[in-house]
VEXDREN-2710 file (C-alpha; in Angstrom, 1 decimal):
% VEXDREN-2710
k/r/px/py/pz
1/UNK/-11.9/11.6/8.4
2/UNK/-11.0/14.3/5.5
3/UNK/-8.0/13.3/3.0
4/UNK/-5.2/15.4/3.3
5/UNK/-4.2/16.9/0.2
6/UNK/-0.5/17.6/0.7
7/UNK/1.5/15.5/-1.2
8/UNK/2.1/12.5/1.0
9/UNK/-1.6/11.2/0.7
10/UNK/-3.6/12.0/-2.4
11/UNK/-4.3/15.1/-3.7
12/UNK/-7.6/16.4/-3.4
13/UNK/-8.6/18.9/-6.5
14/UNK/-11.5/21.5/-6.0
15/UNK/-13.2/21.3/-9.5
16/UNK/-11.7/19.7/-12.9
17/UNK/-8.4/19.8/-14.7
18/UNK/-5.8/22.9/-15.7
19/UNK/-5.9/24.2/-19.3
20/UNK/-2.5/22.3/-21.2
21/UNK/0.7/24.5/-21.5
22/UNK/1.5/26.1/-24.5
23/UNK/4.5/25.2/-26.2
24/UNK/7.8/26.7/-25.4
25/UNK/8.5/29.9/-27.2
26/UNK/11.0/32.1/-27.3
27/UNK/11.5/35.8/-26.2
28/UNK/10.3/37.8/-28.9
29/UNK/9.6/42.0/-29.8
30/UNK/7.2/42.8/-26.9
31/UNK/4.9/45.0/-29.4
32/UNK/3.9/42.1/-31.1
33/UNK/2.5/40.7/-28.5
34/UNK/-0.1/43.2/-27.9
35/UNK/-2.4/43.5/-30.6
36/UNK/-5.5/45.9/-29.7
37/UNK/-8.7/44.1/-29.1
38/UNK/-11.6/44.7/-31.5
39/UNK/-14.6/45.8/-29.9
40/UNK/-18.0/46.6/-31.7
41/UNK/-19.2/49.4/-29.0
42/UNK/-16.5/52.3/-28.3
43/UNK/-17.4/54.5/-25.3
44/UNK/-17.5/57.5/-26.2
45/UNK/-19.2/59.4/-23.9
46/UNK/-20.2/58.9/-20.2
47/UNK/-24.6/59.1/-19.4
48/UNK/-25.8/61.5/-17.8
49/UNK/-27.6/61.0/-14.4
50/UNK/-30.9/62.1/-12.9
51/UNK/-31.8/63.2/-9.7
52/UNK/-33.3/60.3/-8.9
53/UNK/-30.4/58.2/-9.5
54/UNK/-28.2/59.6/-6.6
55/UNK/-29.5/57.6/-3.8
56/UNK/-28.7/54.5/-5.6
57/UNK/-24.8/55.8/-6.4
58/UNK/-24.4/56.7/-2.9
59/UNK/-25.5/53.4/-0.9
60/UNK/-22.8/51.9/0.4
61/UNK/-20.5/54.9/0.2
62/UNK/-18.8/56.2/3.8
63/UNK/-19.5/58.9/5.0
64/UNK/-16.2/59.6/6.3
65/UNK/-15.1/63.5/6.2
66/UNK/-12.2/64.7/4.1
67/UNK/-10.6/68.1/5.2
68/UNK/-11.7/69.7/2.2
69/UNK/-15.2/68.9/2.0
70/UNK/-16.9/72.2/3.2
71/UNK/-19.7/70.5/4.8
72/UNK/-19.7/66.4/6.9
73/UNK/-20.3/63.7/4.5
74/UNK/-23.3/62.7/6.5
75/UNK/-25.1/66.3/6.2
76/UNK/-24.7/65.8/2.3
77/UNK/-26.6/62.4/2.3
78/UNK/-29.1/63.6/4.8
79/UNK/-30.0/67.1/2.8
80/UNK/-29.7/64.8/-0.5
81/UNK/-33.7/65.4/-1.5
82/UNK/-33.0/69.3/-1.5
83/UNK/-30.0/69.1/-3.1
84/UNK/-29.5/66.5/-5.6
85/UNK/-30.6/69.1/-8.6
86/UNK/-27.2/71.3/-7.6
87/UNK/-25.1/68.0/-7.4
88/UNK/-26.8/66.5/-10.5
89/UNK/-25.9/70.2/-12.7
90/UNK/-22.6/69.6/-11.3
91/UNK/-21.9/65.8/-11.7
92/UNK/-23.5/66.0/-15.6
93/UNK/-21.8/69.6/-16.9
94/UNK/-18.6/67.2/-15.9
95/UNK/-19.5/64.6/-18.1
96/UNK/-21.0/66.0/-20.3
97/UNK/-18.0/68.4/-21.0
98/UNK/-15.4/66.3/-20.6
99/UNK/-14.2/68.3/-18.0
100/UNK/-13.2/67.8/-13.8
101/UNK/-13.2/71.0/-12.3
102/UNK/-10.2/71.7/-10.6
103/UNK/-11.1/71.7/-7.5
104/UNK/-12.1/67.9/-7.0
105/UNK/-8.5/67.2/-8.2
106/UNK/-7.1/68.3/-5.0
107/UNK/-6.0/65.4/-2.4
108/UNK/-5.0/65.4/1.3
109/UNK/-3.0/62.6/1.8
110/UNK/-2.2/60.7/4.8
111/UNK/0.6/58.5/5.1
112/UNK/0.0/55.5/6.6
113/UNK/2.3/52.3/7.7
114/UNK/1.9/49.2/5.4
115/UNK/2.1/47.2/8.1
116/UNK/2.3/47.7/11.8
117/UNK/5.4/47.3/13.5
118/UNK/7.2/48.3/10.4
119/UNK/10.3/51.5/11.1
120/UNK/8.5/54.8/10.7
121/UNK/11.8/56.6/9.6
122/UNK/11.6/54.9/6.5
123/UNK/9.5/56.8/4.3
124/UNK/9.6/53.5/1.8
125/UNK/6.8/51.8/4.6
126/UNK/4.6/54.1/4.3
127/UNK/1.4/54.1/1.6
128/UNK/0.5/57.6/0.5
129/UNK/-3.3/57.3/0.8
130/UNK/-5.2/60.4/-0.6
131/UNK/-8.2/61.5/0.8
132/UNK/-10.9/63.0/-1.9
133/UNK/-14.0/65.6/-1.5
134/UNK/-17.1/63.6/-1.3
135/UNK/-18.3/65.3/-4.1
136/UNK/-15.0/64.1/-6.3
137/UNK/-16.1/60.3/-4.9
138/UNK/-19.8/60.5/-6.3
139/UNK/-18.6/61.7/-9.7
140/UNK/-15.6/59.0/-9.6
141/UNK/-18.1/56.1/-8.9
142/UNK/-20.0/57.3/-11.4
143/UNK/-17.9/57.1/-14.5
144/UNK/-16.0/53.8/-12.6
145/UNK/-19.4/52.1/-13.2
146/UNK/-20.1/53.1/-17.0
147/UNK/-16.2/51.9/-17.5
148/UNK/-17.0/48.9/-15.8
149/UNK/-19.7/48.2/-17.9
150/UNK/-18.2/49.1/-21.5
151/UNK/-15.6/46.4/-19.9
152/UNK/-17.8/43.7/-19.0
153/UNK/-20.3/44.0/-21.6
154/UNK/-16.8/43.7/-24.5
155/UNK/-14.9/41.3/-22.5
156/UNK/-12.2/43.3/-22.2
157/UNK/-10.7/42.9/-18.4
158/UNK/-8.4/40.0/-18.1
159/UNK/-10.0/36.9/-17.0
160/UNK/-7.2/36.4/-14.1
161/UNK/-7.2/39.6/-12.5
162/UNK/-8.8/39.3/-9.2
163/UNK/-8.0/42.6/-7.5
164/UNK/-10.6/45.8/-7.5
165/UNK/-13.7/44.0/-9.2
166/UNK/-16.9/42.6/-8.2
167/UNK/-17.4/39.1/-7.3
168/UNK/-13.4/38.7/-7.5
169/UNK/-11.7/38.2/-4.0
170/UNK/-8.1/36.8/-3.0
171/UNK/-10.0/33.7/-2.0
172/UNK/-11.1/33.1/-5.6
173/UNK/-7.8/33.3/-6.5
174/UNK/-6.3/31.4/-4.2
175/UNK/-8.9/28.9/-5.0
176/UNK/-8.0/28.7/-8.5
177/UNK/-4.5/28.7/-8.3
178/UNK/-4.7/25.8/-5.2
179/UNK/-6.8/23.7/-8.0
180/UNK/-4.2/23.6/-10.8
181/UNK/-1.3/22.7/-8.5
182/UNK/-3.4/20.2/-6.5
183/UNK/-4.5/18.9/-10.4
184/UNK/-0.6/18.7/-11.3
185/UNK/0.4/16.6/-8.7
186/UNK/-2.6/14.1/-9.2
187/UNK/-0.4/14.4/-12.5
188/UNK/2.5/13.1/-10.7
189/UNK/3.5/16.6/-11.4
190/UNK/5.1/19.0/-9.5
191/UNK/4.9/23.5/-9.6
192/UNK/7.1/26.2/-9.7
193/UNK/5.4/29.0/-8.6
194/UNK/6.4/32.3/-8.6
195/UNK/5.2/35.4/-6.5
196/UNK/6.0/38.6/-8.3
197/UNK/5.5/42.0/-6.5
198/UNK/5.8/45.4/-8.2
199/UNK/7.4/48.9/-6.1
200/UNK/5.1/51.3/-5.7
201/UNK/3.1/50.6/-8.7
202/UNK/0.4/53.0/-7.6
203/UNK/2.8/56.1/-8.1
204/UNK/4.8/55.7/-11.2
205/UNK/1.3/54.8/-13.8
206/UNK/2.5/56.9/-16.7
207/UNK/-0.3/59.0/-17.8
208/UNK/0.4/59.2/-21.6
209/UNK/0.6/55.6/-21.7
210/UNK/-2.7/54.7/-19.9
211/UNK/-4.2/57.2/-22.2
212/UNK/-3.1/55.8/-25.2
213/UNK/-4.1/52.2/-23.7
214/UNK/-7.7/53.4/-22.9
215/UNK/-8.1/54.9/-26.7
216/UNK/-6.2/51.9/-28.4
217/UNK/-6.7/48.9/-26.5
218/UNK/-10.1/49.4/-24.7
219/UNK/-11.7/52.0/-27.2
220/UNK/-12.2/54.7/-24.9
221/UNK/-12.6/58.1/-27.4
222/UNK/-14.5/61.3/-27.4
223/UNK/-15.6/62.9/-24.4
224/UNK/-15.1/60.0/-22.3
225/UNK/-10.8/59.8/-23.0
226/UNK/-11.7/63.9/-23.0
227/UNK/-12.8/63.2/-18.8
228/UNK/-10.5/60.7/-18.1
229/UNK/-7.4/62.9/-19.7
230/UNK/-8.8/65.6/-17.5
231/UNK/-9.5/63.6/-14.3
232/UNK/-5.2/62.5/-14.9
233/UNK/-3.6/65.6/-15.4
234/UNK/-2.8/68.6/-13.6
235/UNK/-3.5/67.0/-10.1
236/UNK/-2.5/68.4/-6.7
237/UNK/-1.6/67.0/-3.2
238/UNK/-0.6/68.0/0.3
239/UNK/0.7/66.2/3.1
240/UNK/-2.3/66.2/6.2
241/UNK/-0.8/64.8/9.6
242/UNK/-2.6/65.9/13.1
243/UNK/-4.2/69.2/11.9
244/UNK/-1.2/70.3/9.9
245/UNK/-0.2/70.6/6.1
246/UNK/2.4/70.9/3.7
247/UNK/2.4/73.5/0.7
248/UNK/0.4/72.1/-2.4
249/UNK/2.7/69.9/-4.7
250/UNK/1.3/68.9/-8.5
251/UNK/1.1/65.1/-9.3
252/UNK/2.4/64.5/-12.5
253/UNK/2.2/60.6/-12.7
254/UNK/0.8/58.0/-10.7
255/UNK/-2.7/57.9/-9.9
256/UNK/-4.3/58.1/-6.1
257/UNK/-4.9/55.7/-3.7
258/UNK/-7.9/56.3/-1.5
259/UNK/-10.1/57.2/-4.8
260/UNK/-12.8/54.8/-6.4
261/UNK/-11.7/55.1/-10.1
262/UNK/-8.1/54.4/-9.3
263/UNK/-7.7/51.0/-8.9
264/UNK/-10.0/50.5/-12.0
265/UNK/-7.2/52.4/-13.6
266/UNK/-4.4/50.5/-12.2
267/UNK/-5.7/47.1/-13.6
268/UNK/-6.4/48.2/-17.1
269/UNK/-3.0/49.6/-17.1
270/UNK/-1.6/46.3/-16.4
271/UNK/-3.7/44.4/-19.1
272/UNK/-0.6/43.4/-21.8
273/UNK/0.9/41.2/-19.0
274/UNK/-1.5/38.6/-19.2
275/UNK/-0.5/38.4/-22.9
276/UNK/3.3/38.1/-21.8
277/UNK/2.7/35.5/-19.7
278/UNK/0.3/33.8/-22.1
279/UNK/2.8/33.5/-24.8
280/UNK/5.6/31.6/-22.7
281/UNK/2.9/28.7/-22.0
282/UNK/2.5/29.5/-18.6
283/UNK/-0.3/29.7/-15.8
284/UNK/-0.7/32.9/-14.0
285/UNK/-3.1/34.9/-11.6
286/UNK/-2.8/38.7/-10.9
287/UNK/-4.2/40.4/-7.5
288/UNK/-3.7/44.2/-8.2
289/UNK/-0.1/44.3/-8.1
290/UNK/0.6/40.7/-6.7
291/UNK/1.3/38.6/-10.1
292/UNK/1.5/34.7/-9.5
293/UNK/3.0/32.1/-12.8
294/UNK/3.5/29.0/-12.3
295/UNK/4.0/26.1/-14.6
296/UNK/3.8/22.2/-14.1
297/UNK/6.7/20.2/-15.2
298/UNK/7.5/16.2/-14.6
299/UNK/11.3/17.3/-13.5
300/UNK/13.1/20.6/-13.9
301/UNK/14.8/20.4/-17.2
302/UNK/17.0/23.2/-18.9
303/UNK/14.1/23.9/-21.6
304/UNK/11.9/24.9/-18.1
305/UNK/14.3/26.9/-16.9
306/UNK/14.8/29.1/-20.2
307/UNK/11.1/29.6/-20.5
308/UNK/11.0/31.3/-17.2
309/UNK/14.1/33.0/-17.1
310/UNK/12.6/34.4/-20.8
311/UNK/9.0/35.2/-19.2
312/UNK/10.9/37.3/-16.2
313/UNK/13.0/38.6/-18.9
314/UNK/10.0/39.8/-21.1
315/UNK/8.3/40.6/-18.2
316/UNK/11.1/43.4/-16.9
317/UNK/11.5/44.8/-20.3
318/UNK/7.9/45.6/-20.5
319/UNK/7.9/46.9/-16.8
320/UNK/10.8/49.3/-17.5
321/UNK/9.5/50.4/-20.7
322/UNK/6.1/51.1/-18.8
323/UNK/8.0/52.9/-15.8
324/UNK/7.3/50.0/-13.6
325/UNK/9.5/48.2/-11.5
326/UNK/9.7/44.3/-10.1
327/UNK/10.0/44.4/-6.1
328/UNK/12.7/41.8/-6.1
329/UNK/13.2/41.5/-2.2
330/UNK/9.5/40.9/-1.8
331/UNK/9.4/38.5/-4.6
332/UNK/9.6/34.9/-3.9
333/UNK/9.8/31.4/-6.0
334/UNK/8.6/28.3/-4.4
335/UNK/8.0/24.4/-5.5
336/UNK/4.9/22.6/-4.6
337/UNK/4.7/18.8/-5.1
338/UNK/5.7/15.1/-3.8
339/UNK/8.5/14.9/-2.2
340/UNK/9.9/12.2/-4.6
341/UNK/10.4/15.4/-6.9
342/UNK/10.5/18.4/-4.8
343/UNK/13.7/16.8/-3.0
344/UNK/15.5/17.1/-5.7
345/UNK/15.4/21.0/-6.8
346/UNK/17.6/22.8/-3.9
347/UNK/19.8/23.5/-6.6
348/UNK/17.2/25.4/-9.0
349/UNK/16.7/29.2/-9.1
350/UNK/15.8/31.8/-11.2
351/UNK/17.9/35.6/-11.5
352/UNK/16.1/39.0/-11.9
353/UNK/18.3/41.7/-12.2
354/UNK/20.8/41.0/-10.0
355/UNK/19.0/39.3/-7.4
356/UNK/18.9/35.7/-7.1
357/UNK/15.6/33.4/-6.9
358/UNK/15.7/30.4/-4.7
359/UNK/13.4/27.7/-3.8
360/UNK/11.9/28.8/-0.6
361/UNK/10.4/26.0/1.9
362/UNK/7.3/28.0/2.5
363/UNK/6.0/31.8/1.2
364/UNK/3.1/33.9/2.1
365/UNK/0.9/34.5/-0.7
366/UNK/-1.8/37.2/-0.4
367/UNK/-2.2/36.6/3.2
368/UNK/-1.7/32.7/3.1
369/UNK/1.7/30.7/3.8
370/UNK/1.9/27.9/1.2
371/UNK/4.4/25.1/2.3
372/UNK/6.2/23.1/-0.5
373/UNK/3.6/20.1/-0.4
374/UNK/1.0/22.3/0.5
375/UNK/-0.4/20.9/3.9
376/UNK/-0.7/24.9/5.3
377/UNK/1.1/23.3/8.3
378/UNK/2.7/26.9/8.8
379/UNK/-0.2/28.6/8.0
380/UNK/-2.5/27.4/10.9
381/UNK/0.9/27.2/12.5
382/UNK/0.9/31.4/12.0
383/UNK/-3.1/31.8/12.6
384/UNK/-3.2/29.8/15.5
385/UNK/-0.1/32.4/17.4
386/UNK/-1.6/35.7/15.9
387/UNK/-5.3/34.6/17.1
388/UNK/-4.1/33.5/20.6
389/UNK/-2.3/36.4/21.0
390/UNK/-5.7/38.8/20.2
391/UNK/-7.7/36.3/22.5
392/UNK/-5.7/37.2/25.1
393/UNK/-5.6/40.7/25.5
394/UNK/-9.7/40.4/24.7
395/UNK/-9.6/38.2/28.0
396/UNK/-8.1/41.1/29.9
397/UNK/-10.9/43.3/28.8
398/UNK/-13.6/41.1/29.3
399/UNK/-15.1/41.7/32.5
400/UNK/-15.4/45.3/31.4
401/UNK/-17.3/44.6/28.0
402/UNK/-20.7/43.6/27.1
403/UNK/-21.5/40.6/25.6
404/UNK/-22.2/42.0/22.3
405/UNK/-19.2/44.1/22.4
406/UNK/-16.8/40.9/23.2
407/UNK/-18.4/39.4/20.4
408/UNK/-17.3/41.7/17.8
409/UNK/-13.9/41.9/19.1
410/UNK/-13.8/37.8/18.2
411/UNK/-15.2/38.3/15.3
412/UNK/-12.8/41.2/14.1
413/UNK/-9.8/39.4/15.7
414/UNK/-10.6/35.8/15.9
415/UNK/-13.0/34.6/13.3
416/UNK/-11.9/36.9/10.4
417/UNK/-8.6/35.2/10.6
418/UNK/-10.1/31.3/11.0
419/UNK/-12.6/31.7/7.9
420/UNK/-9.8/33.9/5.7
421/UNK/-9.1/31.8/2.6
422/UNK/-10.7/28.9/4.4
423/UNK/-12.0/27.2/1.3
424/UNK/-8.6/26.1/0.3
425/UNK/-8.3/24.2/4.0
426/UNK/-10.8/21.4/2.2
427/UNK/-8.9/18.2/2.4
428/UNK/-6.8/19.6/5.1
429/UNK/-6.6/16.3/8.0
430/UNK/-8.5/17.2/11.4
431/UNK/-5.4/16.3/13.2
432/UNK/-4.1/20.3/11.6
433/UNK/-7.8/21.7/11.7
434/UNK/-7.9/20.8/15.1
435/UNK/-5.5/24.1/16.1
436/UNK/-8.2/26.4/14.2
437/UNK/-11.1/24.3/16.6
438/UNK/-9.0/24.6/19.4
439/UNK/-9.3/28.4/19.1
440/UNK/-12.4/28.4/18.1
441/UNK/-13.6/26.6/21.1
442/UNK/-11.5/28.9/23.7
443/UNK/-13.1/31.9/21.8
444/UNK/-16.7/30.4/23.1
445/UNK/-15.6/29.5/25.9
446/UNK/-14.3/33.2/27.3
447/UNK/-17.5/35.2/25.0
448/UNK/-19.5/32.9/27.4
449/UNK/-17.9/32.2/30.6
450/UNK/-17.8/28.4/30.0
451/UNK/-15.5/26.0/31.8
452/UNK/-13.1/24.0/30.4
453/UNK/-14.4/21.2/31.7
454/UNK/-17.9/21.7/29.7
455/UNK/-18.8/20.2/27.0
456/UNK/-18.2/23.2/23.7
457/UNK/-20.9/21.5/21.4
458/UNK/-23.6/23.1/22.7
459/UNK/-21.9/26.2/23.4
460/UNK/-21.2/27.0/19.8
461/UNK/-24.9/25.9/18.8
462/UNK/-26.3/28.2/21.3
463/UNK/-23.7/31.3/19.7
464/UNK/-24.9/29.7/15.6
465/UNK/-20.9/28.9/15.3
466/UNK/-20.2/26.2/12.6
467/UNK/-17.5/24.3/13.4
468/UNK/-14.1/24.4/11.4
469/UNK/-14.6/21.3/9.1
470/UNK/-18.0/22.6/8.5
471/UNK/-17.5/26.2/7.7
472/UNK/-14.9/24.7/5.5
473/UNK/-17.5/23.1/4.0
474/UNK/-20.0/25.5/3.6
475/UNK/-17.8/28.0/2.0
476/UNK/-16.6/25.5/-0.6
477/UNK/-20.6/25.1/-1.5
478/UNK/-21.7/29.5/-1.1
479/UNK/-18.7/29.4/-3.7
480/UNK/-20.0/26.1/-6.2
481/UNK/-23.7/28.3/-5.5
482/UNK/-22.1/31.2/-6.5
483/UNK/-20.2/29.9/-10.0
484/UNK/-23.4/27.4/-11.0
485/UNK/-25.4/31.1/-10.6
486/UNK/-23.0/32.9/-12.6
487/UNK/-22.2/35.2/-9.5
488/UNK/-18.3/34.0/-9.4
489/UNK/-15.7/34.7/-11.9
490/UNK/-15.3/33.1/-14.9
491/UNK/-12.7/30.9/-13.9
492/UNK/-14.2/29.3/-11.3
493/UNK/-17.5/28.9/-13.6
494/UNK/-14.9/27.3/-16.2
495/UNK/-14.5/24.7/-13.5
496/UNK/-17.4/23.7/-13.3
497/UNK/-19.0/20.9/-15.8
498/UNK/-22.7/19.7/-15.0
499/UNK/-23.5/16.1/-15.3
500/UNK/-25.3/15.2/-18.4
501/UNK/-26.1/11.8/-18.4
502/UNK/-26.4/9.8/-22.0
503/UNK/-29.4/8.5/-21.3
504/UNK/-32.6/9.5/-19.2
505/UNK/-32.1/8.9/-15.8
506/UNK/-34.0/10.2/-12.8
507/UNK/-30.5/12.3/-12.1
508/UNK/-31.2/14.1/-15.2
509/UNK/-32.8/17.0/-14.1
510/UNK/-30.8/16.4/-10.4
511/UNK/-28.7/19.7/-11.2
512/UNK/-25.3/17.5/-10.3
513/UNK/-22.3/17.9/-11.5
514/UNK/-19.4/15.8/-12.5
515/UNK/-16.2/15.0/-10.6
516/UNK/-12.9/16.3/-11.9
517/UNK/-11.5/13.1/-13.7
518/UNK/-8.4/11.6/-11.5
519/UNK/-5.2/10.4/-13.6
520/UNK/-2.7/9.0/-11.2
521/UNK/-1.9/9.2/-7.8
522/UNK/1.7/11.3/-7.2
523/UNK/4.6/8.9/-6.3
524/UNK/5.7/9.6/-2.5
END
């Protein structure tokens, strides 16, 4: 039997313990919060690349066909041995210059729905996605790799920013977040957590002021802020839908979606609101846009409440002073923890602007629905209707498909959405795991024509399925494998404290590692 980790049973942390709150402070200048980092190595120029090189940059890259290339996307990579010299002269007399030639600053882009099922007449649901030369991609992930490096190599992305970078997913920051709430209420502590979402972010990036960031905070000079001024400014886009266009429009702020160096872009732009955030004492986790605070608290007092109404207020001054704006309808405050404490907040909320922030019994939080004791009772409530729903319109069609083709149907439609996030499931009880099995099973059972009254086990050998509990399980230790091989973010590395025994023991050189310490267990 697994312990459930909601609230009414003990809590079951991932790892180890939450770093302690800072003290309260008060809402102060937001320029002096932002002192520029020192870093020893400026970039000041972009490497040029060799022939030989191009293969490497373009594995992995689609070979999907914008309406301006001149030539398929595929052609390009198959002629590449007769004409990677031309696209070399070309990629390095950009670089090297400091220069994009305007014609790889041209975008088609193609609205597309946020979500389906959303009214097409409002043009607010739609994300304007641009659609780049191939040509303007290779040169992009080019320079996005000698950023990223510059970056990584001075420490200078913020530790909990998940979105757009390698070895980051919304799973490890899920994880992460998950562990310090389930930590705080082994505390007898309970979490206000708040999920903040910014409008259309994307389009209103201020180009001046990125600039200035790149040069002052991440020491980005000569000929590589040269490129990256150029790459920004004098932009142009038209509207393609089904073979027609709109006249050409110029792009004066906002950078594209649909390009590789983009959302690189994006999250350096956002940097000075982890320092925000860090000043009030308070937890947080960003996911592109998608910022998450939270703080733990033995009861709500006044003093809590000013420090988050003075973190939202910070946070909004520095959003409209960098032409940002908070998404209040899609933003959402919820409070995780017993019920001996949670019962007693109805009355709590939090105002932005003139919207009002109240507790909410359950919110979805980059693709997962956490419930106010966290038991995800809504969530496998909301995958077990979407999933069922799939299976059945792949049971219509699946006396016409192959096997292999049924398979990858389940596996786009059924799986994807059982192992999503699954890692924070450990500690869930079977009695609620058993909805994900139950779909599981009936997934085999139609891929393979098996009757209900047959036995699933070896069914679900036979296909190499793990069972729920047990991909559960093995995605909790890919991750620990991950963090203890320093292929996982930092923070989950952080977690993560080896067992070093005082004295010589046969477990010495056993590569374990030492249970998060408990405290107490939460009052019910």
């Amino acid at each position: 039997m697994q312990k459930n980790h909601s609230f009414n049973q003990k809590s079951t942390p991932f790892i180890t313990t939450c770093p302690p709150l800072l003290p309260q402070q008060s809402a102060i200048p937001l320029l002096h919060l932002l002192p520029p980092p020192i870093t020893s190595q400026p970039l000041s120029q972009f490497c040029p690349v060799s022939p030989g090189e191009l293969p490497k940059i373009m594995t992995g890259m689609k070979t999907s066909t914008c309406v301006l290339d001149p030539i398929p996307s595929h052609l390009i990579k198959d002629s590449l041995p007769a004409i990677s010299t031309l696209i070399t002269e070309i990629i390095n007399s950009s670089l090297t210059s400091g220069s994009v030639p305007r014609s790889l600053k041209l975008a088609a882009v193609t609205p597309i729905l946020k979500k389906p099922g959303l009214n097409p007449d409002i043009m607010s649901n739609f994300r304007p996605i641009s659609n780049l030369p191939f040509l303007s991609k290779i040169l992009e992930r080019i320079v996005a790799t000698q950023l990223k490096t510059h970056l990584c190599s001075n420490e200078l992305f913020e530790p909990f920013q998940s979105g757009f970078r390698s070895q980051h997913s919304t799973e490890t920051a899920l994880l992460k977040v998950t562990n310090d709430i389930l930590l705080s209420a082994d505390s007898g502590h309970l979490t206000i957590l708040i999920l903040l979402d910014l409008t259309a972010a994307f389009d209103t990036i201020n180009h001046t002021i990125l600039l200035s960031r790149l040069e002052s905070s991440l020491s980005i000079t000569g000929t590589a802020l040269s490129w990256l001024k150029s790459y920004l400014t004098d932009r142009q886009q038209f509207i393609h839908i089904n073979n027609c266009t709109s006249s050409t429009a110029p792009l004066s702020q906002g950078i594209p979606q649909g390009s590789v160096l983009g959302p690189l872009l994006f999250i350096l732009y956002l940097l000075p609101i982890g320092n925000i955030i860090r000043h009030h004492g308070l937890h947080f986790h960003c996911y592109a846009d998608d910022v998450q605070l939270y703080i733990s608290t033995k009861s709500i007092t006044p003093a809590t409440h000013s420090t988050l109404s003075n973190c939202l207020t910070d946070i909004k001054s520095w959003m409209h002073s960098n032409f940002l704006k908070l998404n209040c309808d899609k933003s959402d405050l919820i409070i995780i923890g017993p019920k001996s404490l949670t019962k007693t907040t109805d009355s709590f909320h939090l105002t932005i602007d003139s919207s009002t922030l109240s507790p909410s019994p359950h919110s979805r939080n980059l693709g997962v629905i956490f419930d106010n004791n966290l038991s995800f009772e809504h969530h496998i409530n909301q995958i077990t209707r979407t999933a069922f729903f799939h299976l059945k319109n792949i049971a219509r069609l699946r006396p016409s498909l192959s096997f292999s083709a049924a398979e990858t149907l389940i596996d786009a439609f059924i799986t994807s959405r059982i192992d999503y996030c699954n890692s924070i499931l450990y500690g869930t009880p079977s009695k609620t795991l058993n909805k994900l099995q139950y779909i599981q099973n009936s997934a085999a059972r139609m891929l393979t024509h098996t009757r209900t009254r047959d036995h699933i086990t070896p069914v679900l050998q036979n296909l190499h399925c793990l069972p729920v509990p047990q991909r559960i399980h093995f995605k909790i230790l890919l991750l620990t494998h991950k963090a203890l091989h320093n292929q996982a973010p930092s923070y989950l590395i952080d977690l993560l404290h080896r067992h070093n025994p005082s004295r010589s023991l046969r477990s010495s050189e056993a590569n374990l590692l030492t249970p998060p310490p408990r405290t107490t267990e939460p009052s019910l």
